[in-house]
C-alpha positions in Angstrom: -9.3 28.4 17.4 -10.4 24.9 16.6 -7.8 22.2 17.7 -6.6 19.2 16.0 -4.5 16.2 17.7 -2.6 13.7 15.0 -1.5 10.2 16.2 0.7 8.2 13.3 1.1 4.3 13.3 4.0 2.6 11.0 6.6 4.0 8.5 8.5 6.8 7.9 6.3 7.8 4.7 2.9 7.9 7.2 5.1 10.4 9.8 5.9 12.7 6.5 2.4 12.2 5.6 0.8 13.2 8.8 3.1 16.1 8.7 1.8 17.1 5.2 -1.9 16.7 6.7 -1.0 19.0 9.5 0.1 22.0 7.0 -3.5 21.5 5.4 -5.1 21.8 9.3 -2.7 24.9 9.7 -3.8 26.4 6.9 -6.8 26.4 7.9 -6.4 28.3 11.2 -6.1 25.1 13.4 -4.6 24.7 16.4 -2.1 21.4 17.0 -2.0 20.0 20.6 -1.3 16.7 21.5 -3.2 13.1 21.2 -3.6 12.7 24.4 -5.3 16.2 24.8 -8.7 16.9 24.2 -9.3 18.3 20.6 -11.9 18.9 18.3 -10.5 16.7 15.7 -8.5 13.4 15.9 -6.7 12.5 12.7 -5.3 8.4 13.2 -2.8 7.7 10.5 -3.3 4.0 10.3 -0.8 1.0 9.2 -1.7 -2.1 7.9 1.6 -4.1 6.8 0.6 -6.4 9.7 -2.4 -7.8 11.2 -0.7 -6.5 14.5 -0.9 -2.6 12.8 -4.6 -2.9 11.7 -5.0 -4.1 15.6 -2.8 -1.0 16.9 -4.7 1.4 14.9 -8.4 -0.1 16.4 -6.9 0.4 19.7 -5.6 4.1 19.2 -9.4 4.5 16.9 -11.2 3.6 20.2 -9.0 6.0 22.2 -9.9 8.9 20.1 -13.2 8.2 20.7 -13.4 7.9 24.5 -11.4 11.1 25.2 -13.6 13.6 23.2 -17.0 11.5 21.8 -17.9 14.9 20.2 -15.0 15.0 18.5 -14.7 14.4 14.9 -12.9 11.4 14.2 -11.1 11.5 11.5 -9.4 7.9 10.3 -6.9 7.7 6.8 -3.8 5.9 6.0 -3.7 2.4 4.8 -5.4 0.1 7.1 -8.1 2.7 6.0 -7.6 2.3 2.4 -7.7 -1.7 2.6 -10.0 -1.9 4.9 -12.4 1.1 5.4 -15.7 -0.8 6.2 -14.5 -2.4 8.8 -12.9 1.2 10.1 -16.2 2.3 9.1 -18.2 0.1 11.9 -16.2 1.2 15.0 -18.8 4.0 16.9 -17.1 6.9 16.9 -15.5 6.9 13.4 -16.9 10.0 11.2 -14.2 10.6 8.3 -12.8 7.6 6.5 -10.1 8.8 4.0 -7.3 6.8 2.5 -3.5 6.9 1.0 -5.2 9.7 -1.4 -7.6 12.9 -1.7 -5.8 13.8 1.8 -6.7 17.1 0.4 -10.5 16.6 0.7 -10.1 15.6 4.5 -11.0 18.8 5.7 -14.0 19.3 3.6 -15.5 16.1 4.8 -14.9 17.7 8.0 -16.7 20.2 7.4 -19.5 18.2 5.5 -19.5 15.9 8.5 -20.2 18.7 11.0 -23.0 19.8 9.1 -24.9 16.4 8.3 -23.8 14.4 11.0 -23.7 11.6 8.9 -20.2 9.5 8.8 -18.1 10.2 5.4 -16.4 7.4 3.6 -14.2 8.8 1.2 -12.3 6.0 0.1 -11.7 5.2 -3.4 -10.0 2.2 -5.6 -6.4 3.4 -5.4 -5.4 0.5 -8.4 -7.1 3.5 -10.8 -4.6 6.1 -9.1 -1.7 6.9 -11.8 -1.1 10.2 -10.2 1.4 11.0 -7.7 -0.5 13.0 -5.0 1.7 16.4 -4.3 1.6 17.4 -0.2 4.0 19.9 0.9 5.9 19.8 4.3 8.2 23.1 4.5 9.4 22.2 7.7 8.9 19.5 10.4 7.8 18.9 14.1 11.6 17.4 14.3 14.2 20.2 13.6 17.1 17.9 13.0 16.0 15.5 10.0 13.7 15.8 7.2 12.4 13.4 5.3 11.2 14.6 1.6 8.2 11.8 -0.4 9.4 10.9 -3.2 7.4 8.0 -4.7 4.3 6.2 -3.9 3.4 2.6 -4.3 5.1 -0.7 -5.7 4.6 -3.1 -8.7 6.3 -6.0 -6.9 3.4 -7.8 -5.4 5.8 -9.5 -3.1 3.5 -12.7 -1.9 3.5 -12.0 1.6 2.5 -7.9 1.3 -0.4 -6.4 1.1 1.0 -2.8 0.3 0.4 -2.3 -3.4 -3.5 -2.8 -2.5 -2.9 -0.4 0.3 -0.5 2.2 -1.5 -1.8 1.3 -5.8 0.8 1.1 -8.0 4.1 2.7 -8.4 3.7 7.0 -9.0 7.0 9.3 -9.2 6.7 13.0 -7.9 7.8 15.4 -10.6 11.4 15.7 -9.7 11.5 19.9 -10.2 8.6 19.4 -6.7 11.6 17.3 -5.5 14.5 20.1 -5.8 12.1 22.9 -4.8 10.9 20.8 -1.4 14.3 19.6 -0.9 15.6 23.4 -1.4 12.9 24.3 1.0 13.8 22.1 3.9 17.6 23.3 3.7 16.3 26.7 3.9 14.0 26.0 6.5 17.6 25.1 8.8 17.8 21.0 7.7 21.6 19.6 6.7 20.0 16.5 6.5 17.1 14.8 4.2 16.2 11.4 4.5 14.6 10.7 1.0 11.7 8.7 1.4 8.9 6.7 -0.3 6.9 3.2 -0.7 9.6 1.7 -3.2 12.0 4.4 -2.6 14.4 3.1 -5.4 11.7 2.3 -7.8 11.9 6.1 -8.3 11.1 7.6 -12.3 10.1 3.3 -13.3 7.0 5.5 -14.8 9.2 8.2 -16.7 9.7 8.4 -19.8 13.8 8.5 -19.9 14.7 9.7 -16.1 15.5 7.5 -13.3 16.4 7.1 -9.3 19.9 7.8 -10.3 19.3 11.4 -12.4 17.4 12.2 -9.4 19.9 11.9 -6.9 22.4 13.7 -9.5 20.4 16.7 -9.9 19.7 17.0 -6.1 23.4 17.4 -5.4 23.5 19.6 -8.6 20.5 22.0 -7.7 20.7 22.2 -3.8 22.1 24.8 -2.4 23.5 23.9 1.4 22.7 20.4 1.8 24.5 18.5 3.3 23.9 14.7 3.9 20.8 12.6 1.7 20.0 9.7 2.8 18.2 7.2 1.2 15.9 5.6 3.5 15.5 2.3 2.2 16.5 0.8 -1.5 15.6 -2.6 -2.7 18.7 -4.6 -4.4 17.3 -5.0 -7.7 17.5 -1.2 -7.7 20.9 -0.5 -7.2 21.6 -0.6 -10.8 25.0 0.2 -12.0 24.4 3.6 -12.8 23.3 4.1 -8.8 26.5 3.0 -7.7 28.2 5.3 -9.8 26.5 8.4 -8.6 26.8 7.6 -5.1 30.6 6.8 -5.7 31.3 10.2 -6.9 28.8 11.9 -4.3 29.8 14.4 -2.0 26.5 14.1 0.5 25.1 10.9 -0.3 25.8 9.4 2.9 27.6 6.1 3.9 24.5 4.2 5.6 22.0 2.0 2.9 18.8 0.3 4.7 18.6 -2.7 2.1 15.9 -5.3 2.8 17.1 -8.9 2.3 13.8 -10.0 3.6 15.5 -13.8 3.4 19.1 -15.0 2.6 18.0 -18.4 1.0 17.5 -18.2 -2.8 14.9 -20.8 -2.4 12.6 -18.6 0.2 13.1 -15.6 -1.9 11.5 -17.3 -4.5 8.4 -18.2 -3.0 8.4 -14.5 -1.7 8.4 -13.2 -4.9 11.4 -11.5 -4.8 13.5 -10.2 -7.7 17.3 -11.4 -6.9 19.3 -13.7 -5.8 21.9 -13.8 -3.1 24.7 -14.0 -5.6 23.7 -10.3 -7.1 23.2 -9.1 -3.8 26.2 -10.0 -2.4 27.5 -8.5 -5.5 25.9 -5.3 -5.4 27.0 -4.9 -1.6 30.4 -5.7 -2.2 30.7 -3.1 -5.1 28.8 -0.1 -2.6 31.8 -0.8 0.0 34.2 -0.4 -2.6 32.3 3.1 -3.4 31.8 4.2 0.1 34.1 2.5 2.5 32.7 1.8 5.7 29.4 1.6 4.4 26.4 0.9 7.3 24.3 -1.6 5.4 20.9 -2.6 7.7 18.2 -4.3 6.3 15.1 -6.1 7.6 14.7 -10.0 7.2 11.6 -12.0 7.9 11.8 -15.4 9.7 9.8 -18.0 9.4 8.2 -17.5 5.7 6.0 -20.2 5.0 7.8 -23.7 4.3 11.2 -22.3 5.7 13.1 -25.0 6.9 16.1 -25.0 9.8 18.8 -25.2 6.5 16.9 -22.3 4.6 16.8 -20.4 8.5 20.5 -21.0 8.3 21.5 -19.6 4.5 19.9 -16.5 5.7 21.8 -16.7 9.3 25.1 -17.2 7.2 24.9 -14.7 4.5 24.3 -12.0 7.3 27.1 -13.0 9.8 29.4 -13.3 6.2 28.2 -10.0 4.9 28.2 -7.9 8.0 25.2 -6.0 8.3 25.3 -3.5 10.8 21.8 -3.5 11.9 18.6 -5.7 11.5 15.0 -5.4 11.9 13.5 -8.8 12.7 10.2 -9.7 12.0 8.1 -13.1 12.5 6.1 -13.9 9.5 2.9 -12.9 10.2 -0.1 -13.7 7.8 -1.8 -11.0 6.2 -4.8 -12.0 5.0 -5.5 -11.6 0.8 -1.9 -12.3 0.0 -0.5 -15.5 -1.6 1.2 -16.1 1.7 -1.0 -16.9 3.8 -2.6 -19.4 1.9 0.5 -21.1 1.5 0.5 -25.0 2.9 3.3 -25.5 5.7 2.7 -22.3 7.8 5.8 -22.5 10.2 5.3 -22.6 14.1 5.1 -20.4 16.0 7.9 -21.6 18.5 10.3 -22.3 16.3 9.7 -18.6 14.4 10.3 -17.1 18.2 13.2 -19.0 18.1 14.9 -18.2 15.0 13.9 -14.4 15.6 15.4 -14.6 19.2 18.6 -16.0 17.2 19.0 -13.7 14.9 18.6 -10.8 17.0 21.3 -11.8 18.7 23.2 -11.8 15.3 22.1 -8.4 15.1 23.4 -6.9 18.6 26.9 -8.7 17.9 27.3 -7.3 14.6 26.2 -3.8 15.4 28.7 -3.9 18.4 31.6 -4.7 16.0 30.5 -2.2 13.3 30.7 0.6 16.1 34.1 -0.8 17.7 35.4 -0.6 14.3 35.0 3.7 14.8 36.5 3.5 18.1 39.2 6.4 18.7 37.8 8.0 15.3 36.2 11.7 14.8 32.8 11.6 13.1 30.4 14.6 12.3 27.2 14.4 14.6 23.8 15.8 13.7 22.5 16.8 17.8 19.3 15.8 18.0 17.5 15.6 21.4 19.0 15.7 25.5 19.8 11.9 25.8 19.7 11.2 29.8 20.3 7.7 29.6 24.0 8.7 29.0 24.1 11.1 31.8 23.3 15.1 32.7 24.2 17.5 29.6 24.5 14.5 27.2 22.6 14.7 23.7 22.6 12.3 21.0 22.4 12.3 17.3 23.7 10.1 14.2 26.8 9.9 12.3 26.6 9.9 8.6 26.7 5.8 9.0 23.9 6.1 11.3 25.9 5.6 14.7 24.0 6.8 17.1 26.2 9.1 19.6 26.0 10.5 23.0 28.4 12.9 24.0 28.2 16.0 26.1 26.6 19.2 24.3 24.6 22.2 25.1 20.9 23.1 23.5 22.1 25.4 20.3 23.7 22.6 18.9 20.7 20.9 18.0 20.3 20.8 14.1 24.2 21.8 13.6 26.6 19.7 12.1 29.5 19.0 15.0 32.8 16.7 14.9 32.6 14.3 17.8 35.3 11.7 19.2 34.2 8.2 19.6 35.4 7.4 23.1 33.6 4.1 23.6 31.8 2.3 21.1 28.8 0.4 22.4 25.3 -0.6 21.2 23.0 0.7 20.3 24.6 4.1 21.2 28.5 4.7 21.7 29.3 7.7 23.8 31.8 10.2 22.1 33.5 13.3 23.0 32.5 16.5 21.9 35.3 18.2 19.2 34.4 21.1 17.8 31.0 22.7 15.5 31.9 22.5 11.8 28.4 24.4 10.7 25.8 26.2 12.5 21.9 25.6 11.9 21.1 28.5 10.7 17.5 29.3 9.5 16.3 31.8 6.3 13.7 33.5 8.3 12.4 35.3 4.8 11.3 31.9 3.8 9.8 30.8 7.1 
């Protein structure tokens, strides 16, 4: 049985992807092991959104290549798509495949074996208009599945390089959606974490049928589910009509990942961006009032070209004001091609670490008093994994609001739904005691 080892760099769309890739290898009568294992086949899901992923995914190339050299190498994702020449002219590499034809990979694979001459079989995803259908019935994790959505973005944001890694926006036909989603709940999942490049973009290239019909027709046609999460939405999306539907939702759950990527109208501007504070502030005010308690996280970058101390500050202001629960930091980083990085007044480097060491600090106060405002409560908990940190017997999961809770459990309650107490809030897990099951995982072996 030939064996096959995967290793994934970046988002939560490359993880669904390499798990898509894998079913093909399965298919196929392959064996999975692990990367670090010697294999026949090493398939490196690359990530490019930074200069610091196309470096990653060199380093993990090169390791793929020491531990078998008679392996085939096997390199796709988007730092190939962008890039595949220079992925192309590390020794070792045989299979160059992009963000799309992941269906031909293993034919190359084959074609490689036989010529033994390296495969590049990359092409210009700008042509692509077609959203590229890869099933994942079920997932390495047992506890959350994520379900693909959409591919690529129109925004050309001036300091991103993923529409030339991902093409432009595609939907996936939204009965694929309902069947895959239907799938994964049969397959044992209470939980989907719906996915994509521009999540909330969702249906912009449908004729009458949107992000909102979507998530109304998943709640309509999906029998057992039981929390969807949206795993990132931009704020320009969140039209009225989303709000609405999430408002009247049943399993939509109470946590939005919204990136704010800069609080200073003047910033977002030169990013490209398409809002302003005042409607984002809006729009967040309006989803608290529709799901109280709401977990809003978000990612900002710091130190965007010309951003001054006062600009550093707007964004510092509107954060603390608004109470995020949650941020992901990042130092502006140059990515070469984009507007950005040709931009006059680059900011230091010092005074990026800086503001990033200050906002993260935001970050770990505000998280703290989002989860001390559940203290005492009783919160349904998706078990997960053994969690040592907290002590012997302890597991951890998340809440609907994407607390992440350690509390005493045993192994068959991984993948169930359970009510937990929260005995003592802390960052970034609380620890909580253990209340009862509400629903058993329970899996339709027919479909399996």
């Amino acid at each position: 049985m030939p064996k096959v080892a995967f290793h994934t760099l970046g988002c939560k769309v490359n993880h669904y992807e390499t798990e898509a890739i894998w079913q093909l290898f399965k298919e196929q009568g392959y064996e999975r092991v692990e990367f670090e294992s010697a294999s026949d086949v090493y398939v490196i899901n690359t990530c490019t959104v930074t200069n610091t992923g196309d470096k990653k995914s060199r380093q993990v190339i090169r390791r793929a290549v020491r531990k078998n050299p008679d392996a085939v190498i096997c390199v796709t994702g988007c730092y190939a798509q962008t890039s595949p020449a220079e992925i192309m002219a590390i020794p070792g590499v045989d299979v160059v495949v992009g963000t799309q034809d992941r269906t031909k990979m293993l034919g190359y694979i084959e074609q490689y074996k036989r010529e033994r001459q390296p495969i590049n079989g990359v092409r210009n995803i700008m042509k692509n208009r077609v959203y590229e259908e890869l099933d994942v019935p079920a997932f390495t994790d047992r506890t959350r599945a994520s379900l693909k959505i959409q591919e690529g973005c129109n925004n050309f944001c001036t300091f991103c390089i993923i529409p030339w890694a991902r093409g432009l926006m595609r939907s996936r036909d939204p009965q694929e959606v309902i069947r895959q989603a239907q799938q994964l709940v049969d397959a044992g999942y209470k939980e989907i974490v719906l996915t994509g490049i521009h999540t909330g973009g969702y249906g912009e290239d449908m004729k009458d049928y949107n992000f909102a019909g979507l998530l109304r027709d998943i709640e309509a046609e999906v029998k057992g589910l039981k929390r969807l999460r949206i795993s990132s939405i931009e704020a320009s999306q969140i039209t009225d009509e989303v709000i609405d539907v999430i408002d009247q939702s049943k399993i939509i759950v109470r946590h939005l990942h919204i990136p704010i990527q800069s609080g200073s109208n003047t910033v977002l501007k030169r990013m490209r961006r398409k809002y302003t504070m005042e409607f984002f502030a809006e729009r967040i005010e309006r989803l608290k009032m529709a799901l109280p308690g709401l977990a809003v996280t978000s990612d900002v970058i710091v130190g965007f070209p010309g951003e001054t101390e006062e600009e550093f500050m707007e964004t510092y202001d509107f954060i603390k004001k608004h109470k995020f629960s949650e941020l992901h930091v990042f130092p502006y980083s140059k990515r070469t091609g984009t507007p950005a990085a040709r931009m006059e007044d680059q900011v230091d480097e010092e005074v990026k670490s800086e503001r990033v060491h200050r906002l993260i600090n935001l970050s770990d106060q505000l998280a703290k008093e989002y989860a001390s405002s559940f203290e005492g409560e009783v919160l349904e908990v998706i078990p997960e994994e053994p969690f040592r940190e907290a002590g012997a017997g302890f597991y951890a999961g998340y809440t609907d609001n994407y607390l992440k809770i350690a509390f005493p459990a045993k192994e068959d309650m991984v993948g169930c739904i359970v009510k937990v107490k929260i005995s003592k809030a802390g960052y970034p897990y609380c620890i909580g005691e253990f209340v009862r099951i509400v629903e058993k995982r329970e899996e339709k072996s027919a479909v399996l």
